[in-house]
C-alpha positions in Angstrom: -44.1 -16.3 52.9 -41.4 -16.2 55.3 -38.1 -15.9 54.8 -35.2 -17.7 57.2 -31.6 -17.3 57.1 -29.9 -20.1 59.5 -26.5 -18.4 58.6 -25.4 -15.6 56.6 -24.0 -16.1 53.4 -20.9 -13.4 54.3 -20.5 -15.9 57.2 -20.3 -18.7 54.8 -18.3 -16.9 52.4 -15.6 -15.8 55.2 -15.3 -19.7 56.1 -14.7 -20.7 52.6 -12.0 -18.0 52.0 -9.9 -19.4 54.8 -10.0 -23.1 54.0 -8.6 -22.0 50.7 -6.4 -19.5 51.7 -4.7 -22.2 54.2 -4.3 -24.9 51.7 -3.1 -22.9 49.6 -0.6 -21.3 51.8 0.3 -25.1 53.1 0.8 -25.8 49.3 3.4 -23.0 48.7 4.9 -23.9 51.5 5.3 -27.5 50.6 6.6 -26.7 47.4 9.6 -24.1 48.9 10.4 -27.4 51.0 10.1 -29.5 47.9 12.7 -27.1 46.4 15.2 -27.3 49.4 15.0 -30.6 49.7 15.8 -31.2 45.5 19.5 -28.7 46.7 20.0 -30.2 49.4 19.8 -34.2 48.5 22.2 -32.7 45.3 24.5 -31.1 47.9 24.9 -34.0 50.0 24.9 -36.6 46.9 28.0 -34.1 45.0 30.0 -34.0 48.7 29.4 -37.8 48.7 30.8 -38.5 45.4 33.7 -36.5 45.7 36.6 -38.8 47.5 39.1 -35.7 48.1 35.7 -33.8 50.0 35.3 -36.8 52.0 38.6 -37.5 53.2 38.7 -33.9 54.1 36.0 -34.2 56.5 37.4 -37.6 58.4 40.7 -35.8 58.4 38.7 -33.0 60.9 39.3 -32.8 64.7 36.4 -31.8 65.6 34.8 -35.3 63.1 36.6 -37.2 65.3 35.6 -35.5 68.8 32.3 -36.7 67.7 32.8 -39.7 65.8 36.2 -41.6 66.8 37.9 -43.5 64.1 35.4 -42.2 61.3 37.2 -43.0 57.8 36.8 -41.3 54.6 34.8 -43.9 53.7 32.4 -43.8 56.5 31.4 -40.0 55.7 31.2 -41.2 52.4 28.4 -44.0 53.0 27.0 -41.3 55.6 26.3 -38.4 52.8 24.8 -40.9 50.3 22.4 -42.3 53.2 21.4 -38.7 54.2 20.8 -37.8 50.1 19.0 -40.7 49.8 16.8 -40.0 53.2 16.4 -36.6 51.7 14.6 -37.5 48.6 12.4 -40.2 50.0 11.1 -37.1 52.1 11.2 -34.9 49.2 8.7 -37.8 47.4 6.8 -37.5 50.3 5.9 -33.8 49.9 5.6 -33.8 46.4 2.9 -36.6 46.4 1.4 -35.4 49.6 1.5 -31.7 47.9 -0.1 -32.9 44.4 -2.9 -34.5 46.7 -3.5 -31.7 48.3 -3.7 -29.7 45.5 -6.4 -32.1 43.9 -8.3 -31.8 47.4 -7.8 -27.9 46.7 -9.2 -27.9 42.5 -12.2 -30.9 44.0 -13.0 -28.1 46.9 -13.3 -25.4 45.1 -15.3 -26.9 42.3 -17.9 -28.2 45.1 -18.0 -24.6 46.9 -18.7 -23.4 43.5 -21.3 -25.6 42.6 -22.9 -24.8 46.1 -22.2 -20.9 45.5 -24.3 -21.2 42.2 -26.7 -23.5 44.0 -27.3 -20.5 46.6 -27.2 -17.5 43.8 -30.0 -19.7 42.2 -32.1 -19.8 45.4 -31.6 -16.3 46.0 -32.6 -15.2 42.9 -36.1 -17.2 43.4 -36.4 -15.9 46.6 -35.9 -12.3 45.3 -38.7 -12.6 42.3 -41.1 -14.2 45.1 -40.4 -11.0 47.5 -41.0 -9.1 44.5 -43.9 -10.6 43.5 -45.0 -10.4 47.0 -44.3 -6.3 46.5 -45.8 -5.6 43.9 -49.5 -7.1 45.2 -49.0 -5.5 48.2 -48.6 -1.9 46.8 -51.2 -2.9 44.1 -48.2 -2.3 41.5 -49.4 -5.4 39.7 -50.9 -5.2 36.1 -50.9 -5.9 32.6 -49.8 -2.1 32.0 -47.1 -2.2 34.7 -44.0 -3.6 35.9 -41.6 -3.5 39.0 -37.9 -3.9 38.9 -35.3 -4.8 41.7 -32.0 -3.4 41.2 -28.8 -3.6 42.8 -25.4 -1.1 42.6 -22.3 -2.0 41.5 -19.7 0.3 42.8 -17.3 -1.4 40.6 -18.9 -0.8 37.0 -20.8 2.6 38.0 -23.9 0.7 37.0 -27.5 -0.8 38.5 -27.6 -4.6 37.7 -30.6 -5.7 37.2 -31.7 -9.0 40.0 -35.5 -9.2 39.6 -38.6 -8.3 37.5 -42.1 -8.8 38.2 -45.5 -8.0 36.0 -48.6 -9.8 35.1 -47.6 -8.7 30.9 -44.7 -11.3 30.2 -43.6 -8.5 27.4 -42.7 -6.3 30.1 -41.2 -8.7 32.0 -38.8 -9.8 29.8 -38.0 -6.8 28.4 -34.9 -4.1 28.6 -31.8 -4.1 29.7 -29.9 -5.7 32.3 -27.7 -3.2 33.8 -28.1 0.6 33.2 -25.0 3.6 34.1 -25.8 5.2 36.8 -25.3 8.4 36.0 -28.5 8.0 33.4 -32.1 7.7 33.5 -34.5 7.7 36.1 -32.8 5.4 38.0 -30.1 7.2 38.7 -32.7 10.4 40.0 -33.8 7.7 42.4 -30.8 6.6 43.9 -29.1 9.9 44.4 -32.8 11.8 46.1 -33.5 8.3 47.5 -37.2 8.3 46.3 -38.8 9.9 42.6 -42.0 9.9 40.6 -43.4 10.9 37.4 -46.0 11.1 35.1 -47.8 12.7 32.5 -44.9 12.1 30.0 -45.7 12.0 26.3 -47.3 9.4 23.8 -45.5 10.9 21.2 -42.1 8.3 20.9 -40.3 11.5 19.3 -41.1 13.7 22.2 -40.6 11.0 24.9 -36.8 10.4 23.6 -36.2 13.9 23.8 -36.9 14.1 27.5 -34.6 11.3 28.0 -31.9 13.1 25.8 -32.1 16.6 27.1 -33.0 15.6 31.0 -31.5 12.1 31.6 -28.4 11.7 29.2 -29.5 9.4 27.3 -27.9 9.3 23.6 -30.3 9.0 20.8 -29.4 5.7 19.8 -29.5 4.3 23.9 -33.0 6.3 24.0 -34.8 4.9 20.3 -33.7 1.4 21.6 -35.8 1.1 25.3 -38.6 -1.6 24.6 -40.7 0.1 27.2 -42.4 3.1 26.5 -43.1 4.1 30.0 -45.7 7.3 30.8 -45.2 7.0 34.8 -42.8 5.8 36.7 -41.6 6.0 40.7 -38.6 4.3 42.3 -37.7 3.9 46.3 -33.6 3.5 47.3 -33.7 0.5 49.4 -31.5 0.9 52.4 -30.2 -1.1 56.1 -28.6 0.2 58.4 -28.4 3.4 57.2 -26.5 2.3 53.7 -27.9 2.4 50.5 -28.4 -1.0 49.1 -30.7 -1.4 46.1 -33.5 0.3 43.7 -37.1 -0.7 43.3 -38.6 1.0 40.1 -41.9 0.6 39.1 -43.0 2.0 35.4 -46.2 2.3 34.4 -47.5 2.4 30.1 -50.6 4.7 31.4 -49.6 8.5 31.9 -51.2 8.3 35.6 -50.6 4.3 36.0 -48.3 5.1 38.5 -48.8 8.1 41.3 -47.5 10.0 44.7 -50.5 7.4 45.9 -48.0 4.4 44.8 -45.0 5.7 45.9 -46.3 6.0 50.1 -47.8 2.9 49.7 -44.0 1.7 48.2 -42.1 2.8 51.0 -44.5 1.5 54.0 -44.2 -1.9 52.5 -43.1 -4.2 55.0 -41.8 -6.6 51.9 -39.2 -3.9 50.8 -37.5 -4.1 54.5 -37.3 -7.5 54.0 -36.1 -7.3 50.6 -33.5 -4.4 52.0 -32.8 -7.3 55.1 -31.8 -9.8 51.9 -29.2 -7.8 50.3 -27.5 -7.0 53.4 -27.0 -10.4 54.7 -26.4 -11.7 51.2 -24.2 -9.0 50.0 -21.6 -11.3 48.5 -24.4 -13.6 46.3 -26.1 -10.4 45.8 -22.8 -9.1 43.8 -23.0 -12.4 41.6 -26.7 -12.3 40.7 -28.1 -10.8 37.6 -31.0 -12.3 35.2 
């Protein structure tokens, strides 16, 4: 499998911002002129319909300097022609800015569309990469299962993006998004890399461990679908930042080794999976399944 980006989705995300950021700066400005306009054809209509106002203004030197012989009557017919000229502009803007806030509401529907159209691919590209993991650490089985996660800075949580395991029970099952101050998870992504084994069969013991050792409640602990004996987890990073979690659990007390963990982080498909969430950071931040 290889995996191509022509253009970065930030790129593409940048691009879209301005386009709507302009037209919708060009529509509050239109609208401010739209407002002026509405005064000033008023202004000029009031002065126009006012015969002591108009008579005033023919009676002015400075009128005449610049208009000889101009009657009371002339300014008159003069202000009604410029309030008329002003609201035929004024219907301009408005009906150019209604059509360009229906361009504006058709735009942003079609970048939407296309910005669901790319989460979708991503996502599909993600559970392939994963899947693409898992048999190359040997990480796939009926009695195992490996999770992509991302970290949202916002909500203090891991979202989960991806799942991958030959048992469709453990694929579907848990939770989406986990605190990050809980649970192995959270041991992973503050040491960078974890594993564990050897935890009990007993379900009474095993809750306890997540009670007393990973603050867990009892309720949060008696509801996990996934009893798991062995578990290891990688931080995936680029560039030096973190940007994700792989976590692989494992039903067998020993399913999941040290062994698994080397072969986790010397696999060439989480640097490209770490390569995906960098240059798709802002579809990344949409994504969950």
């Amino acid at each position: 499998m290889t995996l191509e980006l022509a253009k970065g989705p930030d790129e593409l995300v940048a691009s879209e911002k301005r386009f709507i950021w302009l037209v919708k700066s060009a529509n509050f400005v239109a609208e401010y002129i739209s407002e002026f306009l509405v005064v000033a054809a008023a202004a000029f209509g009031g002065f126009a319909s006012v015969p002591a106002l108009t008579e005033w203004v023919a009676d002015e030197s400075w009128v005449h300097n610049i208009v000889p012989g101009v009657s009371s009557g002339q300014v008159q017919v003069t202000a009604y022609a410029i309030a008329v000229l002003i609201t035929a502009v004024n219907i301009w803007v408005t009906a150019d800015r209604k059509k360009s806030r229906v361009q504006l509401e058709r735009s942003i529907q079609t970048l939407t569309k296309s910005r669901l159209e790319d989460i979708n691919i991503l996502g599909n590209v993600l559970q392939t990469a994963m899947s693409e993991f898992a048999g190359e650490t040997e990480l796939w089985g009926a009695e195992v299962r490996a999770s992509l996660y991302r970290h949202s800075d916002k909500r203090s949580e891991f979202v989960r993006l991806a799942r991958v395991s030959s048992n469709p029970s453990l694929k579907t099952a848990g939770r989406n998004a986990y605190p990050d101050n809980q649970g192995f998870i959270a041991q992973v992504w503050t040491k960078g890399e974890a594993t564990v084994r050897d935890l009990p069969e007993d379900r009474t013991e095993w809750n306890n461990i997540l009670i007393r050792q990973h603050n867990f409640s009892d309720t949060e602990a008696a509801a996990l679908t996934m009893q798991a004996r062995s578990m290891c987890g990688i931080r995936l990073e680029y560039a030096g930042e973190p940007v994700g979690l792989i976590i692989v659990e494992g039903l067998n007390p020993r399913g999941v080794t040290a062994r698994h963990l080397d072969a986790m982080k010397n696999c060439g498909w989480a640097e490209k999976i770490s390569m995906l969430f960098a240059v798709s950071r802002e579809n990344i931040g949409n994504l969950t399944v």
